[in-house]
C-alpha positions, 0 to 999 in steps of 0.5 A: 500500500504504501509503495501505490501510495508513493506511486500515485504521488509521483504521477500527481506530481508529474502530470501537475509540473507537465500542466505547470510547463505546458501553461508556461509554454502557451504564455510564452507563445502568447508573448511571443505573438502578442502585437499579431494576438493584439490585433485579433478582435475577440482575444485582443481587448482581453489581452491589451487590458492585461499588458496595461494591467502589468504596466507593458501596453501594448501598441498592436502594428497597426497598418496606417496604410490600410486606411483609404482617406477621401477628401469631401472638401472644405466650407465656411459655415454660414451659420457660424462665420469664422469657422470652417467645415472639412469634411472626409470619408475613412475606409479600413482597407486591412484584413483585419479590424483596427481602431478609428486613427488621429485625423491629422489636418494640416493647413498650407500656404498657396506653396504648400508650406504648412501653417497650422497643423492639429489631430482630432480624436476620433471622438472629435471627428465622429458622429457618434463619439461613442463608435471612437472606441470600437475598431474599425472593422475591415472593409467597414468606413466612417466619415468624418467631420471636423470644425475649425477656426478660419485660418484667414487668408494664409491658408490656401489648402489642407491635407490630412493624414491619419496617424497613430499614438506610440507614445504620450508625445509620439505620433506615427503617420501614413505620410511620415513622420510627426 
């Protein structure tokens, strides 16, 4: 009896350290794969808020170029002079959801050098604020809407960009650098 005892004991040990290592193992693959995981829609909400939680965010690689912007064009408010109206329309051309980006609008003299440059959150630019924090699913678009101070006379034109926050004073651009 006491050698079935000693046997059992020895199994239970070994099928937990072979439970312990396989936990160990599919955390390290989890690691390994976390931006590609951060990006999946049922597994990334989960996993972002855990890194966040051990104090390791994570910043999926977010494909900028994916996203299709269309300039509607630009308009003086009439029912609120001194303002203008930009108006844009943003298609996620990824395979795979993303979140809504910083709108970038930069304003430029008639040779093209810039005046004033801003990034509106996509709560600011959204119809509906609340859709900011949802992602973008691929394929779907949005349109976007953003109302600014008339620049006067020195700004001719306007591009934007969408773009990404990497840190709290780092944006990442589809055109370039911030």
């Amino acid at each position: 009896p006491a050698e079935s005892s000693r046997g059992g004991l020895r199994t239970f040990a070994w099928s937990v350290g072979c439970l312990l290592l396989a936990l160990v193992l599919a955390a390290q693959l989890v690691h390994h794969y976390r931006q590609d995981l951060a990006r999946n829609p049922q597994a990334g909400p989960m996993l972002r808020s855990l890194y966040e939680r051990i104090g390791r965010p994570l910043e999926p690689h977010w494909d900028l170029g994916a996203f299709e912007l269309l300039q509607w064009g630009r308009a003086q408010e009439p029912d609120t002079p001194g303002q203008l109206r930009v108006r844009a329309s943003l298609r996620n051309r990824a395979d795979f959801p993303q979140p809504h980006p910083l709108l970038r609008l930069e304003l430029e003299n008639r040779f093209g050098a810039p005046v004033a440059a801003r990034e509106f959150e996509p709560e600011e630019y959204l119809k509906d604020p609340a859709q900011a924090r949802r992602l973008l699913d691929a394929g779907a678009a949005a349109e976007a809407e953003l109302l600014i101070a008339d620049p006067g006379q020195d700004a001719m034109g306007y591009r934007l960009d969408v773009c990404v926050r990497e840190s709290a004073s780092r944006l990442r651009c589809a055109q370039g650098p911030s």
